[in-house]
C-alpha positions as CSV (number, residue, x, y, z in Angstrom):
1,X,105.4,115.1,93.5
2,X,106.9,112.2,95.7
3,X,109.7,111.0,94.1
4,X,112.3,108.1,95.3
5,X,116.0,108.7,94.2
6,X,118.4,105.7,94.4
7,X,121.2,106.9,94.7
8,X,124.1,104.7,93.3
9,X,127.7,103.1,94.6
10,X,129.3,106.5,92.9
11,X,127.6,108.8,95.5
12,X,129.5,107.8,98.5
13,X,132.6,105.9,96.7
14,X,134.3,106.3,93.6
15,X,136.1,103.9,91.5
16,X,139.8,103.8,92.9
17,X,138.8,106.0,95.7
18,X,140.0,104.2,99.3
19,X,136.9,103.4,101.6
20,X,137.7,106.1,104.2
21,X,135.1,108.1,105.8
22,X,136.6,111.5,104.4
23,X,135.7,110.2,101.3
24,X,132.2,109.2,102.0
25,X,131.6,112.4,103.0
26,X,133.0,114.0,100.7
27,X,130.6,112.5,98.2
28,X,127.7,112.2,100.4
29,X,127.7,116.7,100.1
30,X,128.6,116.7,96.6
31,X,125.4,114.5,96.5
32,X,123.3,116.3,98.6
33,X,124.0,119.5,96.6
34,X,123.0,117.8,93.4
35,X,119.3,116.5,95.4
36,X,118.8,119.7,97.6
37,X,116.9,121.8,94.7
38,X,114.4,118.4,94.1
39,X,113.7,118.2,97.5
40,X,112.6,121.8,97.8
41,X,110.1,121.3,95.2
42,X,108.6,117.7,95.9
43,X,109.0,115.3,98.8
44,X,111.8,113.1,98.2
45,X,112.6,109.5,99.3
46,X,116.7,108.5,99.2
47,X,118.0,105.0,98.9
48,X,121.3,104.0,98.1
49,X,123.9,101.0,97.8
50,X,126.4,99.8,100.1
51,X,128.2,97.3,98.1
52,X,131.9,99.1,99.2
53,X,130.7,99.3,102.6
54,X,129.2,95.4,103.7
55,X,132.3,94.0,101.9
56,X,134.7,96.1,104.1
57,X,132.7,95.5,106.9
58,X,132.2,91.6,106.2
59,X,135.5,91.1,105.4
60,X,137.2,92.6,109.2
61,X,134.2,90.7,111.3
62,X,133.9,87.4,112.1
63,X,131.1,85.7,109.9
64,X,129.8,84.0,112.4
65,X,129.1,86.5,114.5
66,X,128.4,89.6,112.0
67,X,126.3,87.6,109.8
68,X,125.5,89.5,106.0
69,X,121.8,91.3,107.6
70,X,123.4,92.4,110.3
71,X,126.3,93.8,108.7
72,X,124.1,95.7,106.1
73,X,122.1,97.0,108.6
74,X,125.5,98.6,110.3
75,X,126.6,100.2,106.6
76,X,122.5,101.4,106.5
77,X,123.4,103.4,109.8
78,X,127.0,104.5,108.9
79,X,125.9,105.7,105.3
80,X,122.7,107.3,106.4
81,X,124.1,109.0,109.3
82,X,126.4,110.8,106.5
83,X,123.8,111.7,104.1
84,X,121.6,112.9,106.6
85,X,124.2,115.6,107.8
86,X,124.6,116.5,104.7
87,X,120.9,116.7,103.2
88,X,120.3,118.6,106.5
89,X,123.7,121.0,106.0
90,X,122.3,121.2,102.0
91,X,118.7,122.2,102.9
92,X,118.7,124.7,106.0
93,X,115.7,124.5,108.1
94,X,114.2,121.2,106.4
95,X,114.1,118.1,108.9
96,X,115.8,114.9,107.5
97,X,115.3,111.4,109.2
98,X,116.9,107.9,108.2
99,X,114.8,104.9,108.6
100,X,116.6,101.5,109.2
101,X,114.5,99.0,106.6
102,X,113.8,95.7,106.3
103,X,112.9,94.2,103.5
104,X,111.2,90.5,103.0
105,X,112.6,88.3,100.7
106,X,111.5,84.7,100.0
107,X,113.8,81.7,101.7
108,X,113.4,79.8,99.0
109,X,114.6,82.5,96.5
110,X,117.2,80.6,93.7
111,X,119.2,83.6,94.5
112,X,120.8,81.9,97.3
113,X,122.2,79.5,95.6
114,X,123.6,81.2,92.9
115,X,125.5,85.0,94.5
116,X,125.3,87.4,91.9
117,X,125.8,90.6,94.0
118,X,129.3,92.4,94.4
119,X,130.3,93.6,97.0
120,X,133.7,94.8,99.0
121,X,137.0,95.6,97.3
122,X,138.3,94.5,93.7
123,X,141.4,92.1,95.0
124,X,144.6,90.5,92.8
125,X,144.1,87.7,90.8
126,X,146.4,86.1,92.7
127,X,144.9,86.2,95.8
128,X,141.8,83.6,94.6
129,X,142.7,80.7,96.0
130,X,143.1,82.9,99.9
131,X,139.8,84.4,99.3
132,X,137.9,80.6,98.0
133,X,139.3,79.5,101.6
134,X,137.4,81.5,103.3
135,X,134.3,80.5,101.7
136,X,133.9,83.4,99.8
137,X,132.7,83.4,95.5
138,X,134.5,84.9,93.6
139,X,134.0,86.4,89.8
140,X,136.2,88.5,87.8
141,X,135.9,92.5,88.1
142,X,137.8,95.1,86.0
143,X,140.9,93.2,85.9
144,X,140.6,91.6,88.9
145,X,138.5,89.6,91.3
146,X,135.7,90.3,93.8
147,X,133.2,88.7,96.3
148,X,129.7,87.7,95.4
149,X,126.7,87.1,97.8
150,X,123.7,86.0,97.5
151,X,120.6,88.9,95.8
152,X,117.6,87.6,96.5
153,X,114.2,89.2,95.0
154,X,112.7,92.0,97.2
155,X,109.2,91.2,98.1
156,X,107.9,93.4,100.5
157,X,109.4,96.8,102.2
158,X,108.6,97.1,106.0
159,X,107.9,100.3,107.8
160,X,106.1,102.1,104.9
161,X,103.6,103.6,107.8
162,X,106.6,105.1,109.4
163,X,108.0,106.4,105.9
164,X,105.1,107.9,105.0
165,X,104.4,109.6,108.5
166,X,107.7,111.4,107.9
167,X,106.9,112.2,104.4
168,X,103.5,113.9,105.9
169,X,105.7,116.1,108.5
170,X,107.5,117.1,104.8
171,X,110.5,115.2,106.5
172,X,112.8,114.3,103.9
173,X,113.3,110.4,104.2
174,X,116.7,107.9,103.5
175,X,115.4,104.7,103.7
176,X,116.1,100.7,102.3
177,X,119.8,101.5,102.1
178,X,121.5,98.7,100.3
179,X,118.3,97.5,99.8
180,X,117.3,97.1,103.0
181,X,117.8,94.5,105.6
182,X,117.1,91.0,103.9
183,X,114.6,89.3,106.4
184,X,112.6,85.8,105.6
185,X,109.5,85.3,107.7
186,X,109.4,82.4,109.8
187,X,106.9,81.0,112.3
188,X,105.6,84.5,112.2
189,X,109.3,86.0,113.5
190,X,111.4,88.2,110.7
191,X,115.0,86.4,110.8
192,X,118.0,87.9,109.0
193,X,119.4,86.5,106.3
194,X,123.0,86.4,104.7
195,X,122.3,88.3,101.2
196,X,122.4,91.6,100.4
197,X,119.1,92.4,98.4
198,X,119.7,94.8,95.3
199,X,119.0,98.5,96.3
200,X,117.9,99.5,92.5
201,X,115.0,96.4,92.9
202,X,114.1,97.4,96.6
203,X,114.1,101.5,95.1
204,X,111.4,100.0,92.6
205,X,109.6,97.6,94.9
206,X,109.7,101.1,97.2
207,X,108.6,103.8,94.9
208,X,106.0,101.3,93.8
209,X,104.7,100.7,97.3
210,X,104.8,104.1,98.1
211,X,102.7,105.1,95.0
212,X,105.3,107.5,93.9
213,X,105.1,109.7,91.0
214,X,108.8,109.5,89.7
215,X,111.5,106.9,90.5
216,X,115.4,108.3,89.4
217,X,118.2,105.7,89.5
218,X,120.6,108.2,89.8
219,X,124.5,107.1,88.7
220,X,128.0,108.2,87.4
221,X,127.0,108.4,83.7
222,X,124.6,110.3,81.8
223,X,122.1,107.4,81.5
224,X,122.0,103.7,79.2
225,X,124.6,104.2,76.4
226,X,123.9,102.7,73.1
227,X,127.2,101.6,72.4
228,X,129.4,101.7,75.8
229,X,132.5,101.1,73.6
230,X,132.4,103.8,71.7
231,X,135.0,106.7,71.4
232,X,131.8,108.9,72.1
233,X,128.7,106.8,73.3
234,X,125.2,108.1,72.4
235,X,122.7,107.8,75.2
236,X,119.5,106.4,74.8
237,X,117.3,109.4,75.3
238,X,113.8,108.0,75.1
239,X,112.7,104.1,76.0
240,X,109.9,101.3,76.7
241,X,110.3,99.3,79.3
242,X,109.9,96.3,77.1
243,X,112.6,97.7,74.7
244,X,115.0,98.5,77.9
245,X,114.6,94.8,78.9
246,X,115.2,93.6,75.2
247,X,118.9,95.6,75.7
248,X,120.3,92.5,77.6
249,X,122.0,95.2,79.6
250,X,125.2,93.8,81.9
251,X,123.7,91.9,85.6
252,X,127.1,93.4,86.9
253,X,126.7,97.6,86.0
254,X,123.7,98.7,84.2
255,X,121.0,96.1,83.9
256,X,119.3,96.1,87.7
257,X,119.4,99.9,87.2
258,X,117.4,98.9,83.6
259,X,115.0,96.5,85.1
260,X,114.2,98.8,88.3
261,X,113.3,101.3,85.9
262,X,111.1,99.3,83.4
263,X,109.3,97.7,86.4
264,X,108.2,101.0,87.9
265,X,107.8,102.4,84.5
266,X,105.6,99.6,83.9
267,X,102.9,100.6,86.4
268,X,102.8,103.9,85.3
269,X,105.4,106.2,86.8
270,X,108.0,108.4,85.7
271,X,111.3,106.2,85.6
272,X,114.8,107.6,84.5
273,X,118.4,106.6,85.0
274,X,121.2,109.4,84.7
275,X,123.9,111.4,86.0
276,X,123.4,112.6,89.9
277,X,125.1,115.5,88.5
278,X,122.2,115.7,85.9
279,X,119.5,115.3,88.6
280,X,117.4,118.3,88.2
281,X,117.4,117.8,84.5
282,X,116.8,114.0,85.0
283,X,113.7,114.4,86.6
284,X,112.2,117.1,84.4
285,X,112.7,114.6,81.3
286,X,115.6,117.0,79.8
287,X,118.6,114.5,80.4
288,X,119.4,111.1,81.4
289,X,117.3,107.8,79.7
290,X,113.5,108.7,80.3
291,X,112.0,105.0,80.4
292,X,108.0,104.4,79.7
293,X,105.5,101.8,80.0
294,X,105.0,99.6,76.6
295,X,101.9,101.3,75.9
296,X,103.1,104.7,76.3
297,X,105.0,105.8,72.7
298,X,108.6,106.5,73.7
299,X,109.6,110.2,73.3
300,X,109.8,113.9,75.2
301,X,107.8,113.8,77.9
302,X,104.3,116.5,76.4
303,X,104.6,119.9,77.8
Protein backbone atom coordinates (compact mmCIF):
# COMPACT_ATOMS: atom_id res chain seq x y z
CA UNK A 1 0.00 0.00 0.00
CA UNK A 2 1.09 3.76 -0.33
CA UNK A 3 0.14 5.36 2.62
CA UNK A 4 0.63 9.25 3.66
CA UNK A 5 1.20 9.81 7.54
CA UNK A 6 0.80 13.38 8.91
CA UNK A 7 2.46 13.46 11.45
CA UNK A 8 1.24 16.04 14.13
CA UNK A 9 2.77 19.18 16.37
CA UNK A 10 3.30 16.32 19.18
CA UNK A 11 6.05 14.46 17.07
CA UNK A 12 8.71 16.98 17.12
CA UNK A 13 7.37 19.27 20.28
CA UNK A 14 5.43 18.64 23.20
CA UNK A 15 3.14 20.67 25.18
CA UNK A 16 5.43 22.64 27.75
CA UNK A 17 8.46 21.23 26.11
CA UNK A 18 11.04 24.35 25.18
CA UNK A 19 11.69 24.62 21.27
CA UNK A 20 15.32 23.36 21.44
CA UNK A 21 16.74 21.11 18.85
CA UNK A 22 17.46 18.32 21.56
CA UNK A 23 14.07 18.17 21.83
CA UNK A 24 13.06 17.91 18.32
CA UNK A 25 15.20 15.18 18.00
CA UNK A 26 14.34 13.57 20.64
CA UNK A 27 10.83 13.20 19.35
CA UNK A 28 11.62 13.09 15.74
CA UNK A 29 13.36 9.04 16.91
CA UNK A 30 10.69 8.32 19.21
CA UNK A 31 8.66 8.99 15.96
CA UNK A 32 10.54 7.30 13.54
CA UNK A 33 10.46 4.13 15.73
CA UNK A 34 6.74 4.25 15.95
CA UNK A 35 6.68 4.58 11.53
CA UNK A 36 9.74 2.31 10.80
CA UNK A 37 7.62 -1.19 10.95
CA UNK A 38 4.84 0.65 8.31
CA UNK A 39 7.44 1.67 6.17
CA UNK A 40 8.84 -1.76 5.85
CA UNK A 41 5.67 -3.12 4.69
CA UNK A 42 4.23 -0.27 2.27
CA UNK A 43 5.73 2.79 0.83
CA UNK A 44 5.12 5.57 3.05
CA UNK A 45 4.74 9.41 2.44
CA UNK A 46 5.54 11.80 5.85
CA UNK A 47 4.10 15.27 6.40
CA UNK A 48 4.07 17.08 9.44
CA UNK A 49 3.32 20.58 11.20
CA UNK A 50 5.56 23.34 12.04
CA UNK A 51 3.35 25.53 13.92
CA UNK A 52 6.19 25.66 17.05
CA UNK A 53 8.79 26.13 14.61
CA UNK A 54 7.49 29.36 11.93
CA UNK A 55 6.30 31.17 15.12
CA UNK A 56 9.93 30.90 16.71
CA UNK A 57 11.36 31.62 13.60
CA UNK A 58 8.86 34.55 12.59
CA UNK A 59 9.06 35.97 15.68
CA UNK A 60 13.43 36.54 15.78
CA UNK A 61 13.44 37.71 11.88
CA UNK A 62 12.55 40.74 10.55
CA UNK A 63 9.03 40.46 8.73
CA UNK A 64 10.00 42.23 6.13
CA UNK A 65 12.62 40.46 5.10
CA UNK A 66 11.66 36.73 6.31
CA UNK A 67 8.30 36.95 5.04
CA UNK A 68 5.67 33.84 6.39
CA UNK A 69 6.68 31.37 2.87
CA UNK A 70 9.90 31.85 3.34
CA UNK A 71 10.08 31.24 6.87
CA UNK A 72 8.05 27.92 6.53
CA UNK A 73 10.07 26.77 3.94
CA UNK A 74 13.28 27.24 6.53
CA UNK A 75 11.22 25.10 9.42
CA UNK A 76 10.38 22.46 6.20
CA UNK A 77 14.32 22.07 5.93
CA UNK A 78 15.19 22.18 9.67
CA UNK A 79 12.34 19.62 10.61
CA UNK A 80 12.94 17.36 7.70
CA UNK A 81 16.60 17.30 7.98
CA UNK A 82 15.74 15.71 11.55
CA UNK A 83 13.27 13.24 10.60
CA UNK A 84 15.24 12.17 7.81
CA UNK A 85 18.26 11.11 10.19
CA UNK A 86 16.14 9.49 12.09
CA UNK A 87 13.82 7.46 9.62
CA UNK A 88 17.24 6.66 7.96
CA UNK A 89 18.91 5.68 11.64
CA UNK A 90 15.26 3.69 12.28
CA UNK A 91 15.28 1.76 9.00
CA UNK A 92 19.00 0.57 8.13
CA UNK A 93 19.74 0.25 4.51
CA UNK A 94 16.38 2.08 3.31
CA UNK A 95 17.09 5.47 1.36
CA UNK A 96 15.07 8.45 2.80
CA UNK A 97 14.78 11.92 0.89
CA UNK A 98 12.90 15.22 1.90
CA UNK A 99 11.22 17.18 -0.66
CA UNK A 100 10.80 20.95 -0.13
CA UNK A 101 6.93 21.53 -1.38
CA UNK A 102 4.89 24.08 -2.57
CA UNK A 103 1.69 24.15 -2.45
CA UNK A 104 -0.93 26.56 -4.46
CA UNK A 105 -3.37 28.36 -2.76
CA UNK A 106 -5.97 30.85 -4.16
CA UNK A 107 -5.11 34.83 -3.59
CA UNK A 108 -8.33 35.45 -3.16
CA UNK A 109 -8.86 32.79 -0.40
CA UNK A 110 -11.23 34.59 2.66
CA UNK A 111 -8.57 32.95 4.67
CA UNK A 112 -6.50 35.94 4.52
CA UNK A 113 -8.51 38.04 5.96
CA UNK A 114 -9.56 36.19 8.78
CA UNK A 115 -5.94 34.09 10.50
CA UNK A 116 -7.12 31.11 12.01
CA UNK A 117 -3.81 29.16 12.26
CA UNK A 118 -1.63 29.11 15.51
CA UNK A 119 1.44 29.26 15.40
CA UNK A 120 4.78 30.09 17.81
CA UNK A 121 4.66 30.08 21.57
CA UNK A 122 1.62 30.40 24.09
CA UNK A 123 2.59 34.02 25.67
CA UNK A 124 1.05 35.93 29.08
CA UNK A 125 -2.00 37.56 28.93
CA UNK A 126 -0.35 40.49 29.72
CA UNK A 127 1.83 40.77 27.11
CA UNK A 128 -1.36 41.49 24.33
CA UNK A 129 -1.09 44.81 23.91
CA UNK A 130 3.23 44.32 22.98
CA UNK A 131 2.41 41.52 20.73
CA UNK A 132 -1.03 43.72 18.79
CA UNK A 133 1.98 46.33 18.23
CA UNK A 134 3.66 44.37 16.23
CA UNK A 135 0.96 43.59 14.00
CA UNK A 136 0.44 40.34 15.12
CA UNK A 137 -3.49 38.53 16.02
CA UNK A 138 -3.92 37.29 18.68
CA UNK A 139 -6.64 34.61 20.26
CA UNK A 140 -6.66 32.95 23.55
CA UNK A 141 -4.76 29.44 24.04
CA UNK A 142 -4.81 27.28 27.15
CA UNK A 143 -4.72 30.09 29.54
CA UNK A 144 -2.96 32.25 27.53
CA UNK A 145 -2.50 34.02 24.28
CA UNK A 146 -1.03 33.10 20.84
CA UNK A 147 -0.36 34.34 17.24
CA UNK A 148 -2.65 33.58 14.30
CA UNK A 149 -1.85 33.79 10.58
CA UNK A 150 -3.55 33.57 7.82
CA UNK A 151 -4.70 29.24 6.49
CA UNK A 152 -5.63 29.52 3.34
CA UNK A 153 -7.26 26.36 1.40
CA UNK A 154 -4.69 24.06 -0.36
CA UNK A 155 -5.39 23.68 -3.92
CA UNK A 156 -2.79 22.08 -5.62
CA UNK A 157 0.55 20.14 -4.36
CA UNK A 158 3.66 20.79 -6.62
CA UNK A 159 6.36 18.31 -7.41
CA UNK A 160 4.17 15.14 -7.31
CA UNK A 161 6.44 13.85 -10.38
CA UNK A 162 9.38 14.09 -8.14
CA UNK A 163 7.49 12.41 -5.14
CA UNK A 164 6.48 9.74 -6.91
CA UNK A 165 9.93 9.16 -8.68
CA UNK A 166 11.28 8.58 -5.16
CA UNK A 167 8.42 6.51 -4.09
CA UNK A 168 9.35 4.22 -7.35
CA UNK A 169 13.18 3.94 -6.11
CA UNK A 170 11.07 2.58 -2.68
CA UNK A 171 12.59 5.87 -1.29
CA UNK A 172 10.72 6.76 1.67
CA UNK A 173 9.48 10.45 1.13
CA UNK A 174 8.90 13.72 3.86
CA UNK A 175 7.20 15.99 1.98
CA UNK A 176 4.52 19.35 2.33
CA UNK A 177 5.81 19.97 5.77
CA UNK A 178 3.66 22.51 7.38
CA UNK A 179 1.68 22.16 4.66
CA UNK A 180 3.86 23.16 2.23
CA UNK A 181 5.09 26.46 0.96
CA UNK A 182 1.91 28.69 0.33
CA UNK A 183 2.43 29.98 -3.31
CA UNK A 184 -0.42 32.03 -5.45
CA UNK A 185 0.25 31.95 -9.15
CA UNK A 186 0.61 35.15 -10.79
CA UNK A 187 1.30 36.20 -14.40
CA UNK A 188 2.34 32.62 -14.72
CA UNK A 189 5.32 33.15 -11.77
CA UNK A 190 4.55 31.05 -8.22
CA UNK A 191 5.01 34.05 -5.49
CA UNK A 192 5.07 33.29 -1.81
CA UNK A 193 2.71 34.22 0.28
CA UNK A 194 2.44 35.18 4.11
CA UNK A 195 0.09 32.16 5.50
CA UNK A 196 0.90 29.08 6.68
CA UNK A 197 -1.49 26.47 4.86
CA UNK A 198 -2.85 23.66 7.27
CA UNK A 199 -0.59 20.49 7.03
CA UNK A 200 -3.69 17.95 7.90
CA UNK A 201 -5.63 19.69 4.60
CA UNK A 202 -2.40 19.64 2.39
CA UNK A 203 -1.82 15.68 3.94
CA UNK A 204 -5.45 15.11 2.40
CA UNK A 205 -5.16 17.25 -0.79
CA UNK A 206 -1.61 14.99 -0.91
CA UNK A 207 -2.71 11.44 -0.33
CA UNK A 208 -5.58 12.32 -2.61
CA UNK A 209 -3.26 13.48 -5.41
CA UNK A 210 -1.06 10.80 -4.91
CA UNK A 211 -3.98 8.18 -5.23
CA UNK A 212 -2.96 6.67 -1.95
CA UNK A 213 -4.54 3.80 -0.34
CA UNK A 214 -4.54 4.91 3.41
CA UNK A 215 -4.20 8.50 4.83
CA UNK A 216 -3.23 8.43 8.98
CA UNK A 217 -3.41 11.71 10.85
CA UNK A 218 -1.28 10.59 13.39
CA UNK A 219 -1.42 12.64 17.05
CA UNK A 220 -0.96 12.58 20.87
CA UNK A 221 -4.30 10.95 21.70
CA UNK A 222 -5.80 7.76 20.80
CA UNK A 223 -8.15 9.24 18.22
CA UNK A 224 -11.75 11.68 18.32
CA UNK A 225 -13.06 11.40 21.85
CA UNK A 226 -16.64 11.36 22.40
CA UNK A 227 -16.70 13.33 25.41
CA UNK A 228 -13.15 15.17 25.78
CA UNK A 229 -14.22 16.21 29.32
CA UNK A 230 -14.69 13.23 30.71
CA UNK A 231 -12.82 11.61 33.71
CA UNK A 232 -12.32 8.60 31.09
CA UNK A 233 -13.20 9.69 27.37
CA UNK A 234 -14.48 6.95 25.09
CA UNK A 235 -13.03 7.10 21.57
CA UNK A 236 -15.05 7.04 18.64
CA UNK A 237 -13.91 3.73 17.18
CA UNK A 238 -15.93 3.60 13.90
CA UNK A 239 -17.16 6.81 11.72
CA UNK A 240 -18.68 8.48 8.33
CA UNK A 241 -17.27 11.12 7.11
CA UNK A 242 -20.60 12.95 7.03
CA UNK A 243 -21.19 12.00 10.79
CA UNK A 244 -17.32 13.15 11.62
CA UNK A 245 -18.23 16.55 10.09
CA UNK A 246 -21.66 16.68 11.98
CA UNK A 247 -19.21 16.55 15.40
CA UNK A 248 -18.55 20.30 15.11
CA UNK A 249 -15.13 19.20 16.33
CA UNK A 250 -12.77 22.38 17.76
CA UNK A 251 -11.02 24.62 14.40
CA UNK A 252 -8.13 25.00 17.05
CA UNK A 253 -7.21 20.95 18.03
CA UNK A 254 -9.14 18.33 16.47
CA UNK A 255 -11.41 19.49 13.68
CA UNK A 256 -8.77 19.93 10.55
CA UNK A 257 -7.52 16.57 11.62
CA UNK A 258 -11.57 15.51 11.30
CA UNK A 259 -12.14 17.23 8.00
CA UNK A 260 -8.68 15.88 6.44
CA UNK A 261 -9.86 12.59 7.29
CA UNK A 262 -13.61 12.74 6.01
CA UNK A 263 -12.33 14.36 2.78
CA UNK A 264 -9.92 11.60 1.88
CA UNK A 265 -12.35 9.12 3.30
CA UNK A 266 -14.80 10.51 1.05
CA UNK A 267 -13.10 9.48 -2.21
CA UNK A 268 -12.62 6.16 -1.08
CA UNK A 269 -9.52 5.59 1.02
CA UNK A 270 -8.66 4.34 4.29
CA UNK A 271 -8.62 7.50 6.68
CA UNK A 272 -7.83 7.25 10.57
CA UNK A 273 -6.72 9.59 13.25
CA UNK A 274 -4.90 8.16 16.36
CA UNK A 275 -2.01 7.82 18.61
CA UNK A 276 1.59 7.83 16.74
CA UNK A 277 2.25 5.53 19.43
CA UNK A 278 -0.76 3.37 18.15
CA UNK A 279 0.51 3.60 14.46
CA UNK A 280 0.84 0.04 13.53
CA UNK A 281 -2.57 -0.63 15.04
CA UNK A 282 -3.98 2.64 13.47
CA UNK A 283 -3.42 1.57 10.07
CA UNK A 284 -4.56 -2.06 10.34
CA UNK A 285 -8.10 -0.61 11.66
CA UNK A 286 -7.38 -2.11 15.39
CA UNK A 287 -7.03 1.37 17.09
CA UNK A 288 -7.48 4.97 16.64
CA UNK A 289 -11.03 6.53 14.82
CA UNK A 290 -11.28 4.49 11.45
CA UNK A 291 -13.34 7.13 9.33
CA UNK A 292 -15.45 5.98 6.07
CA UNK A 293 -17.15 7.42 3.13
CA UNK A 294 -21.12 7.99 3.77
CA UNK A 295 -21.96 5.23 1.75
CA UNK A 296 -19.74 2.82 3.36
CA UNK A 297 -21.66 1.45 6.87
CA UNK A 298 -19.34 2.46 9.67
CA UNK A 299 -17.77 -0.53 11.51
CA UNK A 300 -14.43 -3.00 11.68
CA UNK A 301 -12.83 -2.89 8.66
CA UNK A 302 -14.06 -6.96 6.91
CA UNK A 303 -11.31 -9.38 7.26
Amino acid sequence: MLVVIALGGNALLRRGEPLTAAAQRRNARIAARALAPIAEEHQVVVTHGNGPQVGLLAETEDPQDWPLDVVGAESEGMIGYVLEQELRDALPGREVATLLTQTVVAAGDPGFAHPTKPVGAVYPADRSMELRGRGWDLVADHGGIRRVVPSPEPREILGLPAIHQLLAGNLVVICAGGGGIPVVREAGRLTGVEAVVDKDLAAALLARSLEADALLLLTDVPGVLTDPGAERPQVLRHVTAGHLRALGLEAGSMGPKAEAAARFAAGGGVAAIGSLADAQDVLAGDAGTQVTADHVPAGPRPD
